[in-house]
N, C-alpha and C positions, 0 to 999 in steps of 0.2 A: 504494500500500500504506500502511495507519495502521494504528495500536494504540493504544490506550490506556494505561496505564501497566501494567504485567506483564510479559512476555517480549520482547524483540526479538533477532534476531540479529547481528553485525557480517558480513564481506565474507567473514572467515573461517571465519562459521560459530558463532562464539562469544557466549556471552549477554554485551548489555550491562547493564552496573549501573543500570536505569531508576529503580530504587527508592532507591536512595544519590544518585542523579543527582535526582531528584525533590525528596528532601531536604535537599541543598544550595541548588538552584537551585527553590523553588515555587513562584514567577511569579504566587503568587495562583490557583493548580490548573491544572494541567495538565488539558488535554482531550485531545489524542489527540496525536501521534508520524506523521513521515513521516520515512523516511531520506532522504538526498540524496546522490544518486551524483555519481562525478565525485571524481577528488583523490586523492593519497594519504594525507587524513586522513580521520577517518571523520565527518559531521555528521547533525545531527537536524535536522529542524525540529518545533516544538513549538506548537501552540496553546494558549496559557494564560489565564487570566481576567486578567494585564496584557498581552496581545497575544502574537504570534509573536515567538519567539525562534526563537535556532539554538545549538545546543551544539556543542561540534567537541571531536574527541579528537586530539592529537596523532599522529604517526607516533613508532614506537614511539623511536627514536632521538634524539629532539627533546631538548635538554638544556634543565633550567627556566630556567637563565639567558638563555637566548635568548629565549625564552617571555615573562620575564617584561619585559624590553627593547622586546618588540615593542607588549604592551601598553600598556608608558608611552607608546610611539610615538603609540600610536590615541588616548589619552587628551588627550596635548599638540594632535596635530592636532585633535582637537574644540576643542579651548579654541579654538586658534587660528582657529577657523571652516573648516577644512577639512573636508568629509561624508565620514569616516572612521566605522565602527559604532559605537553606542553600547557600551564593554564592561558587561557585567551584573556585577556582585560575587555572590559566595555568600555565602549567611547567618553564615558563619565570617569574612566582613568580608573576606576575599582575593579574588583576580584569577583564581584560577584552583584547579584541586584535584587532589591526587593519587588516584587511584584506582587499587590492586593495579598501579603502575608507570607509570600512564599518564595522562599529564596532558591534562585537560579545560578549556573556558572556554566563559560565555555571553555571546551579543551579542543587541541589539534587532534583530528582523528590521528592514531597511530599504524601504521598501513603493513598486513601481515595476515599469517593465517593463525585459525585458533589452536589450542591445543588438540592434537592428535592421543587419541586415550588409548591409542595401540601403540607409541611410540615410547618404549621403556626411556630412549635418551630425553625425551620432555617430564617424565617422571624425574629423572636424575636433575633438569635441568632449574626445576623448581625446589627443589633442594639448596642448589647451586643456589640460585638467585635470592631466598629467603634469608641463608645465610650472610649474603653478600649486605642486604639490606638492613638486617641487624649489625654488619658492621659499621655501614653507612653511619648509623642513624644512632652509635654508639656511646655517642658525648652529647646529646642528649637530653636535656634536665626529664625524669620521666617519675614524679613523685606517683607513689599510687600507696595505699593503707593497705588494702586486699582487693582481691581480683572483684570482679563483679560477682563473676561465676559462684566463687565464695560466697560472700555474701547472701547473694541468692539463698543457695543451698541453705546457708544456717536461718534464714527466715522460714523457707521452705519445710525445714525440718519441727516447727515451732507450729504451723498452721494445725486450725481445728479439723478434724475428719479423716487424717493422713492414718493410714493402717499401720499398725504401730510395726510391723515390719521394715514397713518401706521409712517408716521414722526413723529408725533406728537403724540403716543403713546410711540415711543421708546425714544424719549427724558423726556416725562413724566416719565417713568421706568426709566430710569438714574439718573433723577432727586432724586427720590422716593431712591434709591439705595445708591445714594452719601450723602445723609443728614444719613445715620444710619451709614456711612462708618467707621470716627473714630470712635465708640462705636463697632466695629467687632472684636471678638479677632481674632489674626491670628495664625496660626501654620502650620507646614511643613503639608498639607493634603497629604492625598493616590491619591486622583485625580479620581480614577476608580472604585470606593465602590460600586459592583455591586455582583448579583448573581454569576457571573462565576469567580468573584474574592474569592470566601471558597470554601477547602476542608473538607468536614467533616468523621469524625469519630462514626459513631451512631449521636446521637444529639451535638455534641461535635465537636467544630471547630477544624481539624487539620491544618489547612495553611490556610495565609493569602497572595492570589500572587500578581500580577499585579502594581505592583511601577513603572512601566513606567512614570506614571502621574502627582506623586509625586512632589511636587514645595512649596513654602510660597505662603500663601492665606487665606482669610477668613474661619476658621472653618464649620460655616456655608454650605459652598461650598460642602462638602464632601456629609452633610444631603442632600442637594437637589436632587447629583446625588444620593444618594441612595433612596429615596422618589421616585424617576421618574421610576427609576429600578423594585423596588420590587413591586411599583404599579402599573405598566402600565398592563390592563386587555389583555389579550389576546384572540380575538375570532376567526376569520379563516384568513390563509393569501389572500390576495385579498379582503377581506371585506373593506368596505369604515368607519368599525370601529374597526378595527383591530392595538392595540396600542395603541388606542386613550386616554380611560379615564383611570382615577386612580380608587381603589377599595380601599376605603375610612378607611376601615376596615383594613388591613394590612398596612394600612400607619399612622396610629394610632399604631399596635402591636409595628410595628418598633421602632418609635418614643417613645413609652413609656418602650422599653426595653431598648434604648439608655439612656433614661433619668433617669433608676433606678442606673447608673453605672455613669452616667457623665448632671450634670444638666444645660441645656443651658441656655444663659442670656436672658432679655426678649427681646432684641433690635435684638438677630439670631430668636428669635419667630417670632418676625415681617417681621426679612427680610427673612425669608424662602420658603415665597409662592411667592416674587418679584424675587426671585433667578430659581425660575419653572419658571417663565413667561418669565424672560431674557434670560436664554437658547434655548428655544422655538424659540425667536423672533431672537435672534442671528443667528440658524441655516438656518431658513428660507431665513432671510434677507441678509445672506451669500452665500449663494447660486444664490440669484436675484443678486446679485451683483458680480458675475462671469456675469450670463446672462450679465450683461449691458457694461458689461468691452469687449463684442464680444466675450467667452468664449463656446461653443458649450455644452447645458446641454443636457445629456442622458434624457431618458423617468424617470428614475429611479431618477433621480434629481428631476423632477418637481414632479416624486410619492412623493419627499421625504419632498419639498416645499407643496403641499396638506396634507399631515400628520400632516404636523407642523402648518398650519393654521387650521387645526379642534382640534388640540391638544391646542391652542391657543383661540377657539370657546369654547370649551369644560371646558377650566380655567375659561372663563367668567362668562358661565351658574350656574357652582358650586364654583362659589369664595367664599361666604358665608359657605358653606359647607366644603369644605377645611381649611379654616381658622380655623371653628370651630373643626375642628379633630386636627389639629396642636397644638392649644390652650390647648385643652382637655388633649394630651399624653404629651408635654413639661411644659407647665405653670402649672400645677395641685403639 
């Protein structure tokens, strides 16, 4: 789907501002408009007479300070040679714009193919590039008290109607999390270290996108998501194992390519598989707690609560197994 500049509608239905958006951002004329699904913010991509961009609207909730944090982020990692997007300025000279509430920014599209999920050297290559990123971004100021994730959990663990099982696991997990806590280096993480976060070039990273996420946090944090990412097997959607397990194999290539470029301490060793398990139990246990709050969960909710307790089942079975691939590519 394109347009040219005139009418488009957002996800909800509502017109975007193409004409004020134009006007800020003229790239030298716009020729046509494609949306781009995917995310919780809403983006464009634009063909203009200086090339594709991509505009991104925040989620309504996005506060500018963070916003505008992220952007200096992208801006120091280009100085520093890391393939972070080029950000675009609008002709009012700023980083970014308000429009009726909701804040906008443009980037250079970054020109490449996506990740190939058959190509073990783009597994290894996001390894690479995570590490390289945590060295970048190494000096830093990256205050954080405890992870979000934490936190979470130890609320979570505290909620009325929680089956004293799963209480009592998720407070074990916090526990287990907050004794390694001081010993966790922190640094501004990416947040979204995921496949659809590179563009590549042949084997060769050209861009690094997706800074939405970016915050001070435990180093660690970033390994997890991208552990969870690059290993989760893929079998048919609808199958009751679809997403579930990790392939043990590629979560070792990752990890030991990570680790030829930036070697982790042994205290994120240990806490890296508590950091799978807390996310898991987070999502799950976030969701029952809309339920219990009188919050109306789609089917797709509870699909997503079943996911996460077989994903949760599935940690169990191979905890030994995982450990020992973690151990193998980081400690070695």
């Amino acid at each position: 789907m394109t347009a040219t500049v005139g009418i488009l509608l957002d996800r909800a239905g509502q017109e975007l501002p193409l004409a004020e958006l134009a006007g800020l951002w003229p790239l030298g004329g716009w020729n046509s408009i494609v949306p781009v699904t995917g995310g919780k913010n809403e983006h464009l991509r634009v063909s203009a007479g200086d090339g594709d961009h991509y505009l991104r609207r925040s989620y309504r909730s996005k506060p500018p300070e963070e916003l505008v944090r992220q952007l200096r982020l992208m801006r120091l990692l280009r100085e520093r040679g890391f393939p972070a997007p080029e950000v675009v300025s609008a002709c009012s000279g700023e980083d970014y714009a308000d429009l009726d509430g909701r804040l906008w920014i443009a980037t250079r599209g970054v020109g490449g193919t996506p990740f190939d999920d058959a190509s073990r050297e783009h597994v290894r290559a996001l390894g690479r590039m995570l590490a390289k990123y945590h060295h970048t971004v190494s000096d830093l100021p990256a205050p954080v008290t405890e992870p979000a994730v934490l936190a979470e959990l130890r609320g979570r663990a505290n909620d009325e109607g929680v089956d004293n099982a799963l209480r009592a696991r998720t407070a074990y997990l916090a526990e287990q999390l907050a004794s390694l806590l001081p010993r966790l280096p922190r640094v501004v993480v990416h947040g979204g270290a995921r496949r659809g976060s590179l563009v590549f070039n042949g084997g060769q990273v050209a861009g690094v996108l997706d800074f939405d996420s970016a915050h001070p946090d435990v180093r660690v944090l970033d390994l997890a998501v991208a552990v969870h990412d690059v290993g989760k097997v893929y079998t048919r959607p609808g199958e009751a194992d679809n997403k579930v397990a990790l392939d043990l194999g590629r979560v070792t290539e990752l990890l030991a390519a990570y680790n030829q470029v930036l070697r982790p301490t042994e205290v994120e060793v240990e806490a890296l598989p508590l950091l799978l398990e807390a996310k898991r139990l987070k999502r799950g246990l976030g969701r029952l707690s809309r339920a219990r709050l009188g919050e109306s969960l789609s089917d797709n909710d509870y699909a997503k609560i079943r996911l996460e307790d077989q994903r949760l089942a599935w940690l169990d079975k191979h905890r030994n197994a995982l450990s020992t691939a973690i151990h193998a590519a980081l400690a070695g």
